[in-house]
C-alpha positions in Angstrom: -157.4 9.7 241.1 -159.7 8.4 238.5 -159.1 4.4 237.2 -159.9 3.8 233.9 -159.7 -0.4 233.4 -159.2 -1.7 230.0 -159.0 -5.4 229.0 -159.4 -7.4 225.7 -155.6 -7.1 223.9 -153.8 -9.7 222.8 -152.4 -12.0 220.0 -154.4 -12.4 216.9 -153.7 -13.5 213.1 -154.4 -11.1 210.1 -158.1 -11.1 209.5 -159.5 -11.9 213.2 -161.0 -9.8 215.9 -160.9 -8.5 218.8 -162.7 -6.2 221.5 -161.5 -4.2 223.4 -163.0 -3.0 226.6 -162.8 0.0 229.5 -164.7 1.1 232.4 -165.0 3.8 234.3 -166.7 5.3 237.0 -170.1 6.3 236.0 -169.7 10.0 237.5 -167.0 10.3 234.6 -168.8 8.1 232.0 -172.1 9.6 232.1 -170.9 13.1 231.1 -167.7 12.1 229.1 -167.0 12.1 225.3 -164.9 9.3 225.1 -162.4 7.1 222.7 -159.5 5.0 221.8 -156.3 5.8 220.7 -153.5 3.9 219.8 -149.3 3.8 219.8 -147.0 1.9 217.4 -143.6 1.2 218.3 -141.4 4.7 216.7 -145.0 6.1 215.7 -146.6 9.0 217.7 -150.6 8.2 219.5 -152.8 8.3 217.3 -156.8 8.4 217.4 -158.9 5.5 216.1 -162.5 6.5 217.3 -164.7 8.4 219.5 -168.4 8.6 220.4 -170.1 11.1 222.0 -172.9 11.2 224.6 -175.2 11.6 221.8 -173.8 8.6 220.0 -172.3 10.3 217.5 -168.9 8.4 216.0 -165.7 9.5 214.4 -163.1 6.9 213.3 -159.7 7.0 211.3 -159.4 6.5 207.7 -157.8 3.4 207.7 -160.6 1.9 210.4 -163.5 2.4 208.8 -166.0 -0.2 208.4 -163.6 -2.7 210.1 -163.6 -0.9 213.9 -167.2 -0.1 215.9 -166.7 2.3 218.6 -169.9 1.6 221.6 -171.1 1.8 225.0 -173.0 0.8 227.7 -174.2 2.4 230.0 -175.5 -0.1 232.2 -172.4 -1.2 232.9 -170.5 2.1 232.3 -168.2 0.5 229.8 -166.9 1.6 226.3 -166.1 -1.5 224.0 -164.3 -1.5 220.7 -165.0 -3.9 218.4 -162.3 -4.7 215.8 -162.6 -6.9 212.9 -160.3 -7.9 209.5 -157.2 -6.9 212.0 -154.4 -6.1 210.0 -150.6 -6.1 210.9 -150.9 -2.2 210.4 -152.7 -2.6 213.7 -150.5 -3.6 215.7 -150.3 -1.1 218.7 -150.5 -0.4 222.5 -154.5 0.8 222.9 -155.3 3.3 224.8 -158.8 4.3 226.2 -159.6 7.9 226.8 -162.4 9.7 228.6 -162.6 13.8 228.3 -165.0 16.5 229.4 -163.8 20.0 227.5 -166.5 21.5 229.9 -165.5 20.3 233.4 -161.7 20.2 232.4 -160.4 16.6 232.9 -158.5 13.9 230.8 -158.3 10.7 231.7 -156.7 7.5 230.2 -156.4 3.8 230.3 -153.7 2.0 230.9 -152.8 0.7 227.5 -153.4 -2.7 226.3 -151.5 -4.3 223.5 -152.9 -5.5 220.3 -150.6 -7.7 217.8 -151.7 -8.8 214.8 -149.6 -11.6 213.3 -149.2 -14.9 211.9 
C-alpha cells in the first residue's frame, strides 16, 4: 500500500493563498507524472494541474496564472501554489501520482480548501 500525505488546506478569504502539499515515497515520485485534482460538493473530480518528470505543466482554464504546479525532489514532495483564491475554488484537493508505464494510480487523501469571507 502506497501513502500519499497531503497537508496545507484550509480556510481562506477571496483573494489569498494557499499551498498545498503531498509526499510520497521517492520509488513512486521519481518515475511518476503527477498532479492535483479537485471535488466540489454535487460536481464531478476535476483536474487542476500536472507536471511531468520533465517539468512540463498543464493546468485548467480557470487556474491559469493564479495556480503553480512544482516539486522537489529533495524532499520528494509536490506542492501547489495557489493565489487570488476564489470562492469557485472551493473543493476537497486531491493529489495524484500515475505511471501509464508500470501501471499504478495512486491518490491523496483529500484536503479541503474553502475560500470565503
Amino acid at each position: 500500500q502506497v501513502q500519499l500525505v497531503e497537508s496545507g488546506g484550509g480556510l481562506v478569504q477571496p483573494g489569498g493563498s494557499l499551498r498545498l502539499s503531498c509526499t510520497a515515497p521517492g520509488r513512486i515520485f521519481r518515475v511518476a507524472t503527477m498532479g492535483w485534482h479537485r471535488q466540489a460538493p454535487g460536481k464531478q473530480r476535476e483536474p487542476v494541474a500536472t507536471i511531468s518528470r520533465s517539468g512540463g505543466t498543464d493546468y485548467e482554464d480557470s487556474v491559469k496564472g493564479r495556480f503553480t504546479i512544482s516539486g522537489d525532489n529533495a524532499k520528494n514532495t509536490m506542492y501547489l501554489q495557489m493565489n487570488s483564491l476564489k470562492p469557485d475554488d472551493t473543493a476537497v484537493y486531491y493529489c495524484n501520482f500515475w505511471s501509464g508505464l508500470a501501471g499504478w494510480d495512486y491518490w491523496g487523501q483529500g484536503t479541503q480548501v474553502t475560500v470565503s469571507s
